[in-house]
DRENNU-48817 format. One record per residue (C-alpha): chain; x, y, z; residue in one letter. Coordinates in steps of 0.001 Angstrom, whole numbers, plus 500000, padded with zeros to 6 digits. Example, Ala and Ser with C-alpha at 12.3 -4.5 7.8 and 13.67 -1.06 7.14 Angstrom:
BEGIN
> ch|xx|yy|zz|aa
> A|512300|495500|507800|A
> A|513670|498940|507140|S
This chain:
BEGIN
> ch|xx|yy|zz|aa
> A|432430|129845|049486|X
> A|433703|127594|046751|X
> A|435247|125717|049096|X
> A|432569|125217|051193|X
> A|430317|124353|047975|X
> A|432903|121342|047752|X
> A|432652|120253|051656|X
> A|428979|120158|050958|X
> A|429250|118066|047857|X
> A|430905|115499|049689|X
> A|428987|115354|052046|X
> A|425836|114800|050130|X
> A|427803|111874|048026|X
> A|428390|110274|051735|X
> A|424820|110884|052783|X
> A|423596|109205|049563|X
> A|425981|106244|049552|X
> A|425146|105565|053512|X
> A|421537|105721|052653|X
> A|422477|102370|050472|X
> A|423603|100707|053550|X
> A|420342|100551|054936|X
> A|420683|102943|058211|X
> A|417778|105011|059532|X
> A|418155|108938|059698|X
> A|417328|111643|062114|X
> A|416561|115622|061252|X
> A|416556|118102|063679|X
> A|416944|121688|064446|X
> A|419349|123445|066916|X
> A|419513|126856|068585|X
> A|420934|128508|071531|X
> A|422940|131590|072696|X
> A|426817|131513|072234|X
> A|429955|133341|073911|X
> A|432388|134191|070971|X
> A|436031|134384|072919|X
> A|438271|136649|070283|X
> A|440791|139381|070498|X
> A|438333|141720|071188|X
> A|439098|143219|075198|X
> A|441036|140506|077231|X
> A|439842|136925|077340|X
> A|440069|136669|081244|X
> A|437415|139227|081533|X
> A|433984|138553|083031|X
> A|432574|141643|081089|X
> A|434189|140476|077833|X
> A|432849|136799|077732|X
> A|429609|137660|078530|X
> A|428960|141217|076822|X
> A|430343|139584|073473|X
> A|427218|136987|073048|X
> A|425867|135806|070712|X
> A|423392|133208|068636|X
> A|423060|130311|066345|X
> A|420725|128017|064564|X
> A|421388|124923|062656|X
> A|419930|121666|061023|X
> A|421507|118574|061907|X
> A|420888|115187|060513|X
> A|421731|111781|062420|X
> A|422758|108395|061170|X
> A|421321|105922|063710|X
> A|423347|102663|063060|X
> A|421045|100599|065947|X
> A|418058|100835|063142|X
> A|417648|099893|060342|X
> A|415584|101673|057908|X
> A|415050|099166|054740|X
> A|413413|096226|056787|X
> A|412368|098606|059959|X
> A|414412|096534|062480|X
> A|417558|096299|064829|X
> A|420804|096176|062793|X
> A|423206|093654|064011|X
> A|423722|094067|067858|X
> A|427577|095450|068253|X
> A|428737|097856|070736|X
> A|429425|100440|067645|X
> A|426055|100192|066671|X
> A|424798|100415|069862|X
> A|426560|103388|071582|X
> A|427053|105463|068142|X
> A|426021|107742|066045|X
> A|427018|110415|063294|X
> A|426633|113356|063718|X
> A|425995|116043|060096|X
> A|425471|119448|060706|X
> A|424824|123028|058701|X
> A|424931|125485|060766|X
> A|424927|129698|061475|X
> A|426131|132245|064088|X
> A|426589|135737|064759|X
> A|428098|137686|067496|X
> A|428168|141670|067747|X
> A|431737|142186|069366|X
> A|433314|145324|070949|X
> A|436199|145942|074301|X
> A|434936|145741|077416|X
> A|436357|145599|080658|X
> A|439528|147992|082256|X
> A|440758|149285|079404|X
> A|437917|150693|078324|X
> A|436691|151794|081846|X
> A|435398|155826|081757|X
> A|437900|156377|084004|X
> A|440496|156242|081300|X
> A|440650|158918|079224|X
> A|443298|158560|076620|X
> A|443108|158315|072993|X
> A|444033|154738|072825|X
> A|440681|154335|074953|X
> A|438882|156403|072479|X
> A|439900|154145|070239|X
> A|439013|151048|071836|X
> A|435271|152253|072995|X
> A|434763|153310|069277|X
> A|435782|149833|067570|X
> A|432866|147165|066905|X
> A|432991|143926|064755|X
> A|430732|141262|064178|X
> A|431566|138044|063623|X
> A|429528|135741|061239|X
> A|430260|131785|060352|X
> A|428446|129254|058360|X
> A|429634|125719|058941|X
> A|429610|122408|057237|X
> A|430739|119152|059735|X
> A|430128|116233|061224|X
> A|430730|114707|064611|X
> A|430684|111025|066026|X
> A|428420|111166|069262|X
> A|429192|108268|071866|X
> A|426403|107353|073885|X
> A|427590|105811|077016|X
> A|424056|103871|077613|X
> A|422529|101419|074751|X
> A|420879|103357|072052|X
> A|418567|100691|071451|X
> A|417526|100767|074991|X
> A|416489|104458|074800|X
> A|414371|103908|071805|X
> A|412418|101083|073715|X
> A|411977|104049|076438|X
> A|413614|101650|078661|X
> A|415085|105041|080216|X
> A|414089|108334|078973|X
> A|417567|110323|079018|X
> A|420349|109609|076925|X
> A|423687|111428|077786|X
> A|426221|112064|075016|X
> A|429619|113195|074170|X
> A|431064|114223|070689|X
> A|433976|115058|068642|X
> A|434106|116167|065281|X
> A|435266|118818|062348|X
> A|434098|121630|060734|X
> A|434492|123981|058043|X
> A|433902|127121|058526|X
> A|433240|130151|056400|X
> A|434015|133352|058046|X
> A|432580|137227|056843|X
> A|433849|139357|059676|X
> A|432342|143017|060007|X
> A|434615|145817|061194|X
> A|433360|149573|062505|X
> A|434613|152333|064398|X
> A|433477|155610|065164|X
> A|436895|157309|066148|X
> A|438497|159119|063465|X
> A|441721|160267|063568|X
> A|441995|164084|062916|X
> A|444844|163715|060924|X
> A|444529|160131|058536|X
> A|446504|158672|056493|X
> A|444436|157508|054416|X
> A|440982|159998|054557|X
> A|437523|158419|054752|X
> A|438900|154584|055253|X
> A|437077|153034|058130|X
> A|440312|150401|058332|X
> A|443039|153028|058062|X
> A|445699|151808|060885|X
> A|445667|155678|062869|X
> A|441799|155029|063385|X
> A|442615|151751|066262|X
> A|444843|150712|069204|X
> A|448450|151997|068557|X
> A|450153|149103|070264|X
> A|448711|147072|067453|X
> A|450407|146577|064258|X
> A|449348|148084|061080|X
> A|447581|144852|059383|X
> A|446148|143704|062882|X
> A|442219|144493|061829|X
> A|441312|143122|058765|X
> A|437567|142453|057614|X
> A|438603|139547|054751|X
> A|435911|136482|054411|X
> A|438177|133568|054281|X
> A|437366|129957|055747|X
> A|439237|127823|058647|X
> A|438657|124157|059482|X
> A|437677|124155|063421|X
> A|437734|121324|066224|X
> A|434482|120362|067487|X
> A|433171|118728|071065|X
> A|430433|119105|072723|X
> A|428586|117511|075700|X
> A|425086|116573|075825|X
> A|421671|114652|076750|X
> A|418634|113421|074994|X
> A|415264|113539|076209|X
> A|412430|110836|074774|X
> A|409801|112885|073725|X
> A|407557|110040|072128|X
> A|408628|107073|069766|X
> A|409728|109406|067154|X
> A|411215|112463|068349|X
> A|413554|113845|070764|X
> A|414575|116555|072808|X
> A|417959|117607|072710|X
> A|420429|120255|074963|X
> A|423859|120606|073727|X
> A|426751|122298|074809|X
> A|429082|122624|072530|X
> A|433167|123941|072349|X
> A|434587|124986|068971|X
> A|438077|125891|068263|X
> A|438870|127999|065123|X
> A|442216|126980|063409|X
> A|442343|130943|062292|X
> A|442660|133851|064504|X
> A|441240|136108|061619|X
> A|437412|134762|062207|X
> A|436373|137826|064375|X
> A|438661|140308|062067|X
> A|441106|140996|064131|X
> A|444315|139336|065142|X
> A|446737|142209|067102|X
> A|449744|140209|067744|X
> A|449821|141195|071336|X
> A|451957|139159|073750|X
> A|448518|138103|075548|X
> A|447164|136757|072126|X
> A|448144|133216|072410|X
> A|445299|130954|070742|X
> A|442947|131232|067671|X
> A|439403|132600|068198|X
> A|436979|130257|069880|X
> A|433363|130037|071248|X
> A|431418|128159|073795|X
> A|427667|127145|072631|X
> A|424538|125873|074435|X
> A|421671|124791|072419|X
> A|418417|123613|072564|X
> A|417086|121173|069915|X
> A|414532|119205|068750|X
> A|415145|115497|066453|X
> A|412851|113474|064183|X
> A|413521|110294|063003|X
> A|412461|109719|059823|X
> A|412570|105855|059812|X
């Protein structure tokens, strides 16, 4: 968290010095359901991207560099300025995780399926990040409602804290290590020893998404979003088993809904 406590102070010294150049600002909320892709069950599995869902909300704030906000007019008319905008963004998710798919199927009845049907996790993540959106039409042109939809695309960085949750309910009859809901004997055998850990650490993550805007009236939009965020960490849903078949960092896919104000 300290770490993050530092992203966030920079940011606020960047939102304070831009506020000096005279650009307007937009605040908005986002929400929407989420696919978390981890090393729970096998990524190529219908049952395991969609039965490991999730949720997230968020508050984003916009600086709209076709406005500006000291004299309430047009800023100079460039193509940056016209087709750009940045992108600041705190935001939440949380998925319950667990195997699905074959091998956790009833019809397998081994203990290393015992063990797979008993282990949960959750994963939670608060980020800190900004994106540049690029707005193929003129900006300027949507605020004069000379068209009401605005298409978008983004790419940006984050930093994420993680707080993974880990459960299981199989317990080996004969522990190591008695009563420790992480003791190695209690998951998958093929997996090494250190492979589920339920650490909070942080990870900077890749950010693009793909999106529209909707002109609601003069001084608010509606927004859908979908968005694709790579983790740099394979540790964000707790578990990282080393398998030959584990061959990227956790993941998710994101599709919200939101709703921006412009303040000036």
């Amino acid at each position: 968290m300290k770490h993050l406590a530092s992203a966030f102070c920079l940011f606020v010294i960047f939102q304070t010095a831009s506020a000096q150049l005279g650009f307007s600002h937009e605040i908005g909320v986002i929400t929407g359901p989420l696919q978390f892709r981890s090393d729970f069950g096998s990524r190529e599995d219908s049952k395991t991207n969609f039965g490991n869902s999730g949720f997230g909300i968020g508050v984003v704030h916009y600086l709209n560099f076709s406005y500006r906000a000291d004299c309430n007019c047009f800023t100079t008319d460039t193509y940056f300025n016209d087709h750009f905008k940045l992108r600041n963004e705190i935001s939440w998710n949380k998925t319950n995780l667990e195997h699905l798919g074959k091998f956790v199927d009833p019809s397998r009845v081994s203990i290393d399926a015992d063990k797979l049907r008993g282990h949960k996790g959750v994963a939670k993540n608060l980020d800190i990040g900004t994106q540049l959106e690029f707005y193929p039409l003129s900006i300027r042109s949507f605020q004069s409602f000379s068209y009401r939809l605005a298409p978008f695309i983004s790419l940006g960085v984050h930093y994420t804290s993680f707080s993974p949750e880990v459960s299981t309910t199989y317990e080996n009859p004969n522990p190591l290590l008695t009563g420790n809901v992480l003791e190695p004997s209690n998951f998958y055998s093929l997996w090494d020893p250190g492979s589920v850990d339920a650490s909070s650490g942080s990870a900077w993550s890749m950010v693009s998404s793909v999106g529209v805007r909707y002109k609601l009236d003069k001084l608010s939009d509606l927004m859908l979003d979908l968005r694709w965020q790579y983790y740099f960490s394979d540790w964000v849903d707790g578990l990282n088993h080393q398998l030959d078949f584990n061959k990227s960092d956790d993941w998710l896919v994101w599709f919200n809904i939101g709703y921006i104000y412009y303040l000036n």
